[in-house]
C-alpha positions as CSV (number, residue, x, y, z in Angstrom):
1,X,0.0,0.0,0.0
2,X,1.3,3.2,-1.2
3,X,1.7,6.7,0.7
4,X,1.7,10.3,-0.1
5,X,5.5,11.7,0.1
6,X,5.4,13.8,3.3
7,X,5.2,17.6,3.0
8,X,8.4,18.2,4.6
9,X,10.2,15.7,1.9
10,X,9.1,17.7,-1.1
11,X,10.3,21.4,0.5
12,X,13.9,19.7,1.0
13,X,15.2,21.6,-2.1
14,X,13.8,25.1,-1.8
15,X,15.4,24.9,1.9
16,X,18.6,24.1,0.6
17,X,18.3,26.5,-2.2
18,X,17.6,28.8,0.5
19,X,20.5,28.4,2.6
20,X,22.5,28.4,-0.6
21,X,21.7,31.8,-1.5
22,X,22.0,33.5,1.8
23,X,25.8,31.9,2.4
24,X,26.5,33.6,-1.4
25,X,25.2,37.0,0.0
26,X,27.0,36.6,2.9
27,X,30.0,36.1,1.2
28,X,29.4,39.2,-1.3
29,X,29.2,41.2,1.7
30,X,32.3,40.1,3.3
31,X,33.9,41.6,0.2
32,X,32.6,44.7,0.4
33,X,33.9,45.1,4.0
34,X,37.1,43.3,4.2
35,X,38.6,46.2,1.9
36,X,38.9,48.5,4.4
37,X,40.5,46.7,7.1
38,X,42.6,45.1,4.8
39,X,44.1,48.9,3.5
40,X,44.2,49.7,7.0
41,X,46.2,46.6,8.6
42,X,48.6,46.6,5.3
43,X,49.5,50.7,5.8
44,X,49.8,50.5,9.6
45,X,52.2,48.1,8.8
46,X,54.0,50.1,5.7
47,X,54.1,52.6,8.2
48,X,55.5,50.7,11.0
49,X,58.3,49.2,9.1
50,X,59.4,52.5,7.5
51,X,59.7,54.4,11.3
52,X,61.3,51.5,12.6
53,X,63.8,51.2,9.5
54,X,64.8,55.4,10.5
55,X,65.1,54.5,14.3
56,X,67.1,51.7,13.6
57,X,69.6,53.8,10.9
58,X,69.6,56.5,13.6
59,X,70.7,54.0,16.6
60,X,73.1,52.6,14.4
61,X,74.6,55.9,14.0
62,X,74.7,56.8,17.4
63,X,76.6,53.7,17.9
64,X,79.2,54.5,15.2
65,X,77.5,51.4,12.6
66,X,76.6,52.0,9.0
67,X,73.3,52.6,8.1
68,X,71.4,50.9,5.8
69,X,68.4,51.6,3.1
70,X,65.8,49.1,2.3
71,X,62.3,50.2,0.3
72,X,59.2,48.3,0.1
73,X,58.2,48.0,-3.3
74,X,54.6,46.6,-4.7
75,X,52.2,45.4,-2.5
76,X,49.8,42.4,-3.6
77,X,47.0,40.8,-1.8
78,X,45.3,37.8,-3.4
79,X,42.2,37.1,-1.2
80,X,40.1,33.9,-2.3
81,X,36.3,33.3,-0.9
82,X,34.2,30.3,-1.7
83,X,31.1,29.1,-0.5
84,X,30.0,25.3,-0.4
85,X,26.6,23.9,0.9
86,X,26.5,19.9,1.6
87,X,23.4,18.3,2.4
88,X,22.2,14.7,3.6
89,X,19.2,12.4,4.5
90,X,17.2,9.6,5.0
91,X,14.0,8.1,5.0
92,X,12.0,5.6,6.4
93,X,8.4,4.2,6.1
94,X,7.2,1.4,8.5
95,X,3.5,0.0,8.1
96,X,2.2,-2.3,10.6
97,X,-1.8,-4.2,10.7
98,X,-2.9,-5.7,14.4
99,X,-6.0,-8.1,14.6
100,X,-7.5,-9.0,17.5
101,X,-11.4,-8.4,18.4
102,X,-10.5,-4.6,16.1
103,X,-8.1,-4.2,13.5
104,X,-5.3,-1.6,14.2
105,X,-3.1,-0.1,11.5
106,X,0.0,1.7,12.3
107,X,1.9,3.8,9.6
108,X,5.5,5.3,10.0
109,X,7.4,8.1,8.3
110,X,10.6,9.2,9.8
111,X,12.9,11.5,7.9
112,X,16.2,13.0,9.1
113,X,18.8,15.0,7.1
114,X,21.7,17.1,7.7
115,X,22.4,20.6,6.1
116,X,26.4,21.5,6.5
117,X,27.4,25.1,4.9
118,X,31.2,25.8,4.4
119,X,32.2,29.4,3.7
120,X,36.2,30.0,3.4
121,X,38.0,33.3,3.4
122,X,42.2,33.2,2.7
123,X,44.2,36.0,2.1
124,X,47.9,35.6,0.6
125,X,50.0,39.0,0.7
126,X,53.1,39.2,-1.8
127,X,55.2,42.0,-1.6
128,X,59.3,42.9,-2.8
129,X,61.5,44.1,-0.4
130,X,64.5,46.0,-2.2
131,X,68.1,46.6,-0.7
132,X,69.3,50.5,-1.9
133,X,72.5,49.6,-2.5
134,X,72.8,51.2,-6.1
135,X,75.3,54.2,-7.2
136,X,72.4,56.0,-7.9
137,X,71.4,55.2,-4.2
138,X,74.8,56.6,-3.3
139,X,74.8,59.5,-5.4
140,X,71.6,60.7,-4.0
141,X,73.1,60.1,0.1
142,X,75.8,61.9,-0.8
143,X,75.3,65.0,-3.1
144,X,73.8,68.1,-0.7
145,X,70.0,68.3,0.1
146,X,68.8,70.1,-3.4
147,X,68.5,74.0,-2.4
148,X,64.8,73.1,-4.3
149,X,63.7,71.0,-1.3
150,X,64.8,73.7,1.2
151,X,62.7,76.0,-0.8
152,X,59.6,73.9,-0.9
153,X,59.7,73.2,2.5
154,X,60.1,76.7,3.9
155,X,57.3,77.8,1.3
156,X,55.2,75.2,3.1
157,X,55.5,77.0,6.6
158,X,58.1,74.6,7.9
159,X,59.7,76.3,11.8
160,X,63.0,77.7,10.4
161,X,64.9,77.5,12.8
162,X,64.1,73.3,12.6
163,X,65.6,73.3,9.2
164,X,68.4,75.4,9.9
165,X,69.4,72.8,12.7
166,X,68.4,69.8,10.2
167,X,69.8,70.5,7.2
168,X,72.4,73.4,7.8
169,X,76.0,72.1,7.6
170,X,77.4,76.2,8.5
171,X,76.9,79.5,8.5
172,X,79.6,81.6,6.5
173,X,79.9,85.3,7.5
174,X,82.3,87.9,5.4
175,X,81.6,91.3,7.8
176,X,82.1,94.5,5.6
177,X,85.4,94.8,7.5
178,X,86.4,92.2,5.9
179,X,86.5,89.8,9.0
180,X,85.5,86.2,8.4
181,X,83.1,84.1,10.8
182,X,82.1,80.4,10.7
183,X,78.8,79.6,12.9
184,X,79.3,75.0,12.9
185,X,75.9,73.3,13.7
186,X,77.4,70.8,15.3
187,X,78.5,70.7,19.5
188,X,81.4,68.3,18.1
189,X,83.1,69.8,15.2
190,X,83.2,73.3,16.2
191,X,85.8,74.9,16.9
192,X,84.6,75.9,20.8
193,X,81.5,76.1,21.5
194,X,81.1,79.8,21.2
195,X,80.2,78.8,17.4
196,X,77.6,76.3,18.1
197,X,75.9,78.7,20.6
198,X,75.9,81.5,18.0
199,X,74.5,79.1,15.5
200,X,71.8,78.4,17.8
201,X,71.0,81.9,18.3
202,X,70.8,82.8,15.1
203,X,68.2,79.6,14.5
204,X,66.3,82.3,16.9
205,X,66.4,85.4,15.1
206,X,64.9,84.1,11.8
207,X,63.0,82.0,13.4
208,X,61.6,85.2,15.0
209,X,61.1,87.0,11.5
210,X,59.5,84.0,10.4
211,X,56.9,84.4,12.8
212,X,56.8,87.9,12.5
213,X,56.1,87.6,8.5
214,X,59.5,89.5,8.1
215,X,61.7,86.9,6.5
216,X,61.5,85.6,2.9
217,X,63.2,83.5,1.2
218,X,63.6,84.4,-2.9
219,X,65.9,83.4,-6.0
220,X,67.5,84.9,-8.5
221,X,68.5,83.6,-11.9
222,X,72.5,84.1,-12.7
223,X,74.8,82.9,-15.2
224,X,75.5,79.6,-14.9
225,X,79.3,78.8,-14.5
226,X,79.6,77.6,-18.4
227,X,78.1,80.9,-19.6
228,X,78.8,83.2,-17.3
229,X,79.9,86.6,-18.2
230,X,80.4,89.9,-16.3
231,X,76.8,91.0,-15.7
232,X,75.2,94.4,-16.5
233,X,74.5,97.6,-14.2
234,X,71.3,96.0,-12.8
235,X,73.0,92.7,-11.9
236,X,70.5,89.7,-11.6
237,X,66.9,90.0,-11.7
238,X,64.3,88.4,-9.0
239,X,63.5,84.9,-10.4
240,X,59.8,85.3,-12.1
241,X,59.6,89.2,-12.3
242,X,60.5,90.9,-15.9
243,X,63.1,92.5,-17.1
244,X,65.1,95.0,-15.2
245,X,64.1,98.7,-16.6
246,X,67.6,98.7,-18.2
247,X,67.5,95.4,-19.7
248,X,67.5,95.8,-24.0
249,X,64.5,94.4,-25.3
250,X,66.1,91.6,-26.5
251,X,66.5,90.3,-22.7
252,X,65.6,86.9,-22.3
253,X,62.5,86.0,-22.6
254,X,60.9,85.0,-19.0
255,X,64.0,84.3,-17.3
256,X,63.6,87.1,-15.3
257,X,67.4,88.6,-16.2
258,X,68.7,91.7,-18.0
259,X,69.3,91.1,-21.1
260,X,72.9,92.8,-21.0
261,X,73.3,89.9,-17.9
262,X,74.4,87.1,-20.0
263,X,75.7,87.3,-23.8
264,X,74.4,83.5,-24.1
265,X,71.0,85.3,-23.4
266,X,71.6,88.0,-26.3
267,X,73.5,85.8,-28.8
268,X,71.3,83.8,-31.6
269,X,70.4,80.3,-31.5
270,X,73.1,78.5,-33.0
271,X,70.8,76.7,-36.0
272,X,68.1,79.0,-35.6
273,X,65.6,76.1,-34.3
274,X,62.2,77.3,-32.2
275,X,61.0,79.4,-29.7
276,X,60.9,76.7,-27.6
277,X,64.5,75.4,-28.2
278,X,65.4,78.9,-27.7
279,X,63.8,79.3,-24.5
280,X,65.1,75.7,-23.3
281,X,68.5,77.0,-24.2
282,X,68.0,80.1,-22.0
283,X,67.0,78.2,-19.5
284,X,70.6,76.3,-19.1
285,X,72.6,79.6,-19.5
286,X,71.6,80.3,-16.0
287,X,69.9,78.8,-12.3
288,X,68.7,79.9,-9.7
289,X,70.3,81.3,-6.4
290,X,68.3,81.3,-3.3
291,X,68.6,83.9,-0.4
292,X,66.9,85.0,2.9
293,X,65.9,88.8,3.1
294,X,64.5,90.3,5.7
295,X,62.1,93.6,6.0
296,X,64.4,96.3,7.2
297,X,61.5,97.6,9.9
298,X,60.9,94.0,11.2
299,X,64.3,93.0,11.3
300,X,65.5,96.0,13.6
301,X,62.7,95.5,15.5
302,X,63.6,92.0,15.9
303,X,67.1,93.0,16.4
304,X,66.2,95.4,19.0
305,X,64.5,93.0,21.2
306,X,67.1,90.5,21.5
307,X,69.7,93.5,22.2
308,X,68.0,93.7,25.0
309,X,68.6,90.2,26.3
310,X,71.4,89.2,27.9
311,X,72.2,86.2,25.5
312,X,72.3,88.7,22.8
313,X,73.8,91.8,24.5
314,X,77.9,92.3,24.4
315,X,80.4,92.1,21.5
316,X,79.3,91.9,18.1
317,X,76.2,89.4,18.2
318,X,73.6,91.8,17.0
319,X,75.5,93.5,14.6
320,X,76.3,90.4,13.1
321,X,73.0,89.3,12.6
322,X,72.8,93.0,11.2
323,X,75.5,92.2,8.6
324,X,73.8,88.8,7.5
325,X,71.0,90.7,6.0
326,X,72.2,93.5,5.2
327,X,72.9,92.2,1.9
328,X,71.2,88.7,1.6
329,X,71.6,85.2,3.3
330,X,72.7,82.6,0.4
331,X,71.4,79.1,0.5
332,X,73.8,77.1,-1.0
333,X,74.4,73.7,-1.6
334,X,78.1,73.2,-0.6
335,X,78.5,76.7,-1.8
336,X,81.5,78.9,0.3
337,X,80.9,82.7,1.2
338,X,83.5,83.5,-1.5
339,X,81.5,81.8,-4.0
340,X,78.3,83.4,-2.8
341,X,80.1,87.0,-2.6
342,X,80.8,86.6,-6.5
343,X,77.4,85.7,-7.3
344,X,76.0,88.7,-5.6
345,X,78.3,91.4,-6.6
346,X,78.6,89.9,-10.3
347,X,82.0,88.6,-10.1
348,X,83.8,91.3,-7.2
349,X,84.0,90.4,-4.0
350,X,82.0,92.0,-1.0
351,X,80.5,91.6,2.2
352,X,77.9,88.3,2.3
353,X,77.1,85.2,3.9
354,X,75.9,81.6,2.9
355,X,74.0,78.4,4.7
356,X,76.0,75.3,3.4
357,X,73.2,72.3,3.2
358,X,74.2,69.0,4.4
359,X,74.0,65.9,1.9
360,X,71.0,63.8,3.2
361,X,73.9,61.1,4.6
362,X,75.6,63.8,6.9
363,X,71.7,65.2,8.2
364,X,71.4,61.4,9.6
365,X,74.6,61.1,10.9
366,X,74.5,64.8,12.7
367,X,71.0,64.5,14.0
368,X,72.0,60.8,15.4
369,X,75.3,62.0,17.1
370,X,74.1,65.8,18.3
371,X,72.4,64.1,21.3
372,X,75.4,62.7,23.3
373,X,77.6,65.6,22.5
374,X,74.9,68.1,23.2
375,X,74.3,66.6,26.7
376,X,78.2,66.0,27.7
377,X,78.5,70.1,26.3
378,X,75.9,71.0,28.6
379,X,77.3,68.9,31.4
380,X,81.0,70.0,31.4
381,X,80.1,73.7,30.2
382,X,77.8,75.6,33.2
383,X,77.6,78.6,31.1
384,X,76.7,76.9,27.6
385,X,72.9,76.8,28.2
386,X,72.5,80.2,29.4
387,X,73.9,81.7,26.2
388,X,71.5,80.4,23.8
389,X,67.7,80.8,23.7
390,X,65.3,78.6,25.4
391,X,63.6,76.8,22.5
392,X,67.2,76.2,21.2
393,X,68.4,74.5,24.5
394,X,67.6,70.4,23.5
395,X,69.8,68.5,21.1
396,X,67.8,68.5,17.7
397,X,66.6,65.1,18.3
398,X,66.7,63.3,21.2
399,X,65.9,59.3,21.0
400,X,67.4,58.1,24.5
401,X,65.3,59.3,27.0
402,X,66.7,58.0,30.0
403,X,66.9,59.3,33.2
404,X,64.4,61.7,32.4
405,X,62.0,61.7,35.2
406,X,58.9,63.9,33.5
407,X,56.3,62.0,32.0
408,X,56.3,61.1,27.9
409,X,54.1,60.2,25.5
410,X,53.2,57.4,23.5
411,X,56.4,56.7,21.0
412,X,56.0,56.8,17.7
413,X,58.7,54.0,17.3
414,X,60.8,52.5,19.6
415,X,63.2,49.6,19.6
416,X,66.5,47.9,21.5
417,X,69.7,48.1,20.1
418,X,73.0,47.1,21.9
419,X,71.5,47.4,25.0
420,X,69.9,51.1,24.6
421,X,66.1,51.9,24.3
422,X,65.3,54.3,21.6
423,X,62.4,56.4,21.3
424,X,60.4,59.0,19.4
425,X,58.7,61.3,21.6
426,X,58.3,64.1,23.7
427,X,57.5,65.1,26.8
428,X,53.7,64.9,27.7
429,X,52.1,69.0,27.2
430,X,50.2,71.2,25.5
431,X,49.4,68.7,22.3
432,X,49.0,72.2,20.2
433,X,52.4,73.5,21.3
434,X,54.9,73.3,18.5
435,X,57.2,73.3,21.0
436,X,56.1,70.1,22.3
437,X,56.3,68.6,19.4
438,X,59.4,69.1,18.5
439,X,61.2,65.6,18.6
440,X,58.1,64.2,16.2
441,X,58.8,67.2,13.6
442,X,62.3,66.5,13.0
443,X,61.6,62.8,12.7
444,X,58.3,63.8,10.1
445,X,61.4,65.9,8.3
446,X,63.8,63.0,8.0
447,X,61.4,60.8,6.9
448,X,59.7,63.1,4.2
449,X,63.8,63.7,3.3
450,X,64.4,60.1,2.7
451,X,61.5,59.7,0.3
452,X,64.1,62.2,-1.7
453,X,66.4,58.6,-1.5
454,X,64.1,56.2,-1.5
455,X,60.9,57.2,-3.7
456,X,61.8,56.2,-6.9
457,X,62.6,52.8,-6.5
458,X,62.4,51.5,-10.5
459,X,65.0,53.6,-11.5
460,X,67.6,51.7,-9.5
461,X,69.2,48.4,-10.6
462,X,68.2,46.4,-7.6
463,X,68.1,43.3,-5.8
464,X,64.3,42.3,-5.0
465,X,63.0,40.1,-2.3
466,X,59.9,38.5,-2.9
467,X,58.2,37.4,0.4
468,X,55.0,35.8,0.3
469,X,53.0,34.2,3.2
């Protein structure tokens, strides 16, 4: 005797269909949402590695190692989702008849099943780690910081005085009466450490006319050395005005220099060729030279306030600072004053003064080293702190903070490294307070410096590590 197939039998299909469906949306949506924490976990950890790699270069500096330069090149992630549904079941059907004084029938359906979803989720990273170890790499650790970068980064607002103390090798002073001063940033290779407190206070003054609005920093186009010829009556133009109101109409065109400043500028384009070959041409005869000038009125007023301190007050400090501007403060890149002079007087000597930039190799090695120097100086010297200004009185990084009894906060990296804890902090304060954050600046600068090293990875002929996991 046959039986109708029980109701819950013949909706076996749609449930599993169903369940199906809802594991695939499931998974769609895991998709979706795994993007961002996956961006997030991957750059925390791009991030990570590249402070740890500039803590580690800097405490192997401080301990008189080498340092080393790896780059992290592409970045995959290969993330695989699938979604299985595996079903069972079974049936039974019992019939049983009983006669005694009535007849009993007895009928049995049992069904049972199992419904088992799987839904899997991997993720395999693949990414190149690449040793700098090219001559390129070299080159670019060794050759000054470009005077272009310096530019930028004052343009951008950057504290002055940080940069100064960052990326300033010396300060080179010719007075009018012809006497010659050297300001070292550095507590070590100074000559005493008169120098490396008069450095410091300088760092103050144009820091002060930076805050005050009364400092700029602007470039001039001269001759380059290939070209150069003894320039006119008006002498070099500011880089992007016009001509100077001398200049013969057949000046340059938008190089910004009198036309009787260069003959390269005057003479025809050997080949004729056009405009823009011309123009390109022009363009070689001559770069551009930057240098710091002050407003007179601020700068006297500046002047006049630090007369007034102690620090400041006595000998020739003030006039000095008087001297520096009173022509123009050239930022070279391994430039001497005697260069500079030429450049600004158009080949004869006169009073001037230059900033030599540091080659991003020596910044690292003088910002790792300054620390222990700066803190024996301080120690052995009583009257070395009290001659230089207050925000100037810290080393221009400091990564050991032991001993130091006031509270910190959270590093930004820290690591061991022959037995010595290195940090980047600064002491707990007003979080707004440049001054407070003073440690984390310089360490932002070296890192934003070493993309100048590091950013363009392809063009170097390179090892590559490919790591997968």
């Amino acid at each position: 005797m046959s039986t109708a197939p029980s109701a819950s039998s013949s909706f076996r299909p749609r449930w599993q269909f169903a369940a199906l469906a809802l594991a695939g949306l499931g998974l769609a949506g895991c998709v979706t949402k795994q993007l961002v924490p996956d961006f997030a976990t991957y750059s925390e950890a791009y991030a990570h590695d590249l402070n740890w790699q500039m803590l580690l270069n800097l405490a192997r500096l401080d301990q008189g190692h080498p340092a080393y330069f790896m780059a992290i090149g592409e970045i995959r992630l290969s993330r695989t989702q699938a979604a299985s549904l595996q079903g069972s079941g079974t049936s039974s059907h019992t019939e049983a008849q009983t006669v005694t004084s009535s007849i009993s029938r007895t009928v049995t359906n049992v069904l049972a099943g199992t419904l088992t979803p799987n839904v899997s989720n991997n993720a395999v990273p693949t990414y190149s780690i690449i040793p700098l170890n090219s001559e390129d790499t070299a080159q670019q650790l060794l050759q000054p910081i470009s005077i272009e970068v310096f530019n930028t980064l004052y343009q951008q607002g950057w504290p002055v005085d940080q940069l100064l103390r960052v990326l300033v090798e010396r300060i080179e002073l010719e007075r009018t009466d012809g006497v010659r001063l050297v300001l070292h940033n550095s507590p070590t290779r100074a000559a005493n450490p008169a120098s490396f407190a008069r450095f410091l206070r300088a760092c103050e003054v144009v820091r002060e006319l930076q805050k005050r609005g009364g400092l700029q920093l602007v470039s001039d186009e001269v001759p380059s050395p290939s070209t150069a010829e003894p320039a006119g009556p008006g002498g070099p133009a500011t880089r992007g005005g016009g001509p100077a109101a001398d200049a013969p109409a057949g000046g340059a065109r938008g190089s910004g220099r009198p036309g009787a400043g260069s003959a390269a500028a005057n003479r025809p384009a050997v080949g004729g060729g056009s405009q823009s070959t011309r123009d390109s041409r022009a363009a070689e005869a001559s770069h551009p030279v930057y240098h710091f000038r002050a407003n007179p009125q601020i700068l006297e007023e500046v002047l006049a306030g630090f007369a007034r301190d102690e620090k400041y007050a006595g000998g020739s400090t003030v006039e000095n600072f008087r001297e520096v501007f009173r022509s123009s403060l050239t930022v070279g890149s391994g430039a001497t004053v005697d260069q500079a002079g030429e450049l600004e007087s158009g080949g004869r000597r006169g009073p001037h003064s230059v900033l030599v930039l540091r080659s991003f190799r020596n910044v690292l090695d003088a910002v790792a080293q300054e620390q222990r120097a700066f803190d024996e100086l301080a120690k052995k010297d009583p009257s070395f702190l009290p001659q230089i200004p207050e925000r100037q009185q810290r080393p221009v990084l400091r990564t050991d903070w032991s001993g130091q009894k006031a509270s910190l906060l959270k590093p930004v990296a820290e690591l061991k490294y022959f037995g010595n804890t290195y940090q980047i902090t600064d002491h707990a304060g007003e979080p707004t307070s440049l001054d407070n954050r003073w440690n984390r600046d310089v360490f932002r600068l070296l890192i934003d410096l070493s993309s100048q090293v590091t950013v363009d990875i392809t063009k170097f002929q390179r090892q590559v590590l490919e790591l997968s996991q």
